[in-house]
Steps between C-alpha positions, in 0.01 A plus 500: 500500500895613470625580144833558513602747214698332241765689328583428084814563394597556102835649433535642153719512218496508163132335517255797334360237264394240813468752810085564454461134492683433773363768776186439321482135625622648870225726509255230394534298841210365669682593802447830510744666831779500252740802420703528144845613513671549166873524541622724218885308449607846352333358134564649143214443355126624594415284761563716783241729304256233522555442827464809611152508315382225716617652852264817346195317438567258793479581861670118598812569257791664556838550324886526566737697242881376568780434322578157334629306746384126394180267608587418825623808637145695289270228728689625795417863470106359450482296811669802718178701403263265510262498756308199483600205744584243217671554188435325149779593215378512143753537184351810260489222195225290687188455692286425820245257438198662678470263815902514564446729798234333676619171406836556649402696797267273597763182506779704695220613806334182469821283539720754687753530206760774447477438097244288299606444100237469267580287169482692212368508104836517260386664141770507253571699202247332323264574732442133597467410922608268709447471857828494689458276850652421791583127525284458787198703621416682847865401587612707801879540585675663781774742439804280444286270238415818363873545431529175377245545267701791341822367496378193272471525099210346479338689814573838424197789538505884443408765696170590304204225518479554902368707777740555806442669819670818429765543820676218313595733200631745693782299668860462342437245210583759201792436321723804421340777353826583274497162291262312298522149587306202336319315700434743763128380583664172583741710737240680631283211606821311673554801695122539566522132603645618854220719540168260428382199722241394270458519100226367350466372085171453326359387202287804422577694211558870632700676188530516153896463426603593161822357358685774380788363265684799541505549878829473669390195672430329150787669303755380764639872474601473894654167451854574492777373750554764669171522581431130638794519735398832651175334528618156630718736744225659633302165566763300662580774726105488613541110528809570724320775723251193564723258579338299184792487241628180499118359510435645173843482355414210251136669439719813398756351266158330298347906480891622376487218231163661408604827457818484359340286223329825391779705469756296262584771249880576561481293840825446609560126623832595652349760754543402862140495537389343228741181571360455847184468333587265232744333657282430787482171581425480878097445517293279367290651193242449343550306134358832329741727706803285457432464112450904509836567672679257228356699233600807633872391371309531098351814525417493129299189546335619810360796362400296162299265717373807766413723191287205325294447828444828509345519141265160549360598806445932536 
């Protein structure tokens, strides 16, 4: 019987405290044709000491040493060693359950998919869980639902939490290796979307994802202007290369409310941008997005009622 080697990718920095758990749980899979690369992000702390203890006592682990150049650009450098013929990415702050593998691998040759998401267990700082799902299970999509999937708030899925055949990594979906965008496993996947015919979401826990309250993500540290229209700039001009701008112009305008609305500090309702936004009144939203882009105008009362939502429910 074929088993395709399966390479698991964990870029690393500043993540001493969580790395053992982490390539522990990779190194626990029942599937057992798996390789371990640990992608050394050019980390201050000990974890690339650690890591290089495991690819000692470990024939199936290896590591890269580079210089810091950010998340997406650290899994890159991974999958263009990895030898295995499908490629799962794993963040150094969390873990495998110990059927992800198999479970995965098993749904993509089974239903001829290029990806297949697992759902996932959230555990807070607290240390209480919650499984995270997909709205609907064993739903396949082909590659433009994939990108519609991704360009909608409520829709949105990382890069972690799947196995994908690995030739799909290696095409030109990274976004630039000298800025830190937020976002950018959103970007990634609408890129990747020209790439896959079939993705595939489950309702089988395959991770343990633990909210950090001091990652970028969470901290909003990315969310600045300047940032979102690079970003936004980057996406459009993939929607024009496909001829699928104007489709997903009103879809688009509902993800720029979105973001914006995390990034109020100093925002500046008098930037070009930022009017075309909020000034928008061309598609037909949806009651929550029109009500966000009128708040938008009282930042101090957005953030009031954003900060309080955050406090009730993380």
């Amino acid at each position: 019987m074929n088993q395709p080697k399966v390479s698991i990718i964990i870029p690393v920095y500043n993540t001493e405290k969580t790395l053992a758990r982490c390539v522990d749980s990779a190194l626990a899979q029942t599937y057992k044709n798996c390789e371990v690369i640990i992608v050394d992000d050019g980390t201050p702390d000990g974890a690339g000491v650690i890591a290089d203890d495991y690819a000692t006592r470990h024939d199936n682990v290896r590591v890269i040493h580079k210089q810091n150049a950010g998340l997406a650009e650290a899994r890159h450098s991974g999958v263009k060693e990895a030898k295995g013929e499908y490629i799962i990415h794993l963040d150094s702050d969390d873990e495998l359950l110990p059927d992800a593998v198999e479970y995965l691998l098993a749904k993509c040759e089974e239903q001829n998919l290029d990806i297949a998401y697992g759902s996932y267990i959230r555990i807070n700082e607290r240390g209480q869980k919650s499984v995270v799902s997909f709205p609907n299970d064993s739903t396949i999509l082909t590659g433009e639902g994939f990108l519609e999937y991704n360009i909608t708030p409520v829709g949105i899925c990382a890069n972690w939490g799947c196995l994908a055949k690995k030739e799909l990594w290696l095409q030109d979906i990274y976004p630039p290796s000298d800025t830190k965008l937020p976002s950018e496993d959103i970007l990634i996947n609408i890129k990747l979307s020209r790439f896959v015919e079939r993705v595939g979401f489950f309702n089988h826990p395959v991770c343990y994802y633990y909210y950090n309250s001091q990652s970028l993500s969470i901290t909003g540290s990315l969310s600045r202007l300047d940032k979102w229209k690079e970003y936004y700039s980057i996406v459009e001009k993939e929607l024009m290369s496909r001829n699928l701008l104007e489709k997903y112009e009103s879809t688009l305008l509902s993800m720029k409310i979105f973001h914006i609305s995390f990034c109020m500090n100093n925002l500046d309702t008098s930037d070009k941008w930022v009017k075309s936004i909020i000034e928008n009144k061309k598609f037909k939203l949806s009651f929550k997005y029109r009500l966000i882009q009128y708040l938008i105008q009282y930042p101090r009362l957005w953030e009031f009622l954003r900060d309080t939502k955050r406090r009730l429910f993380n």
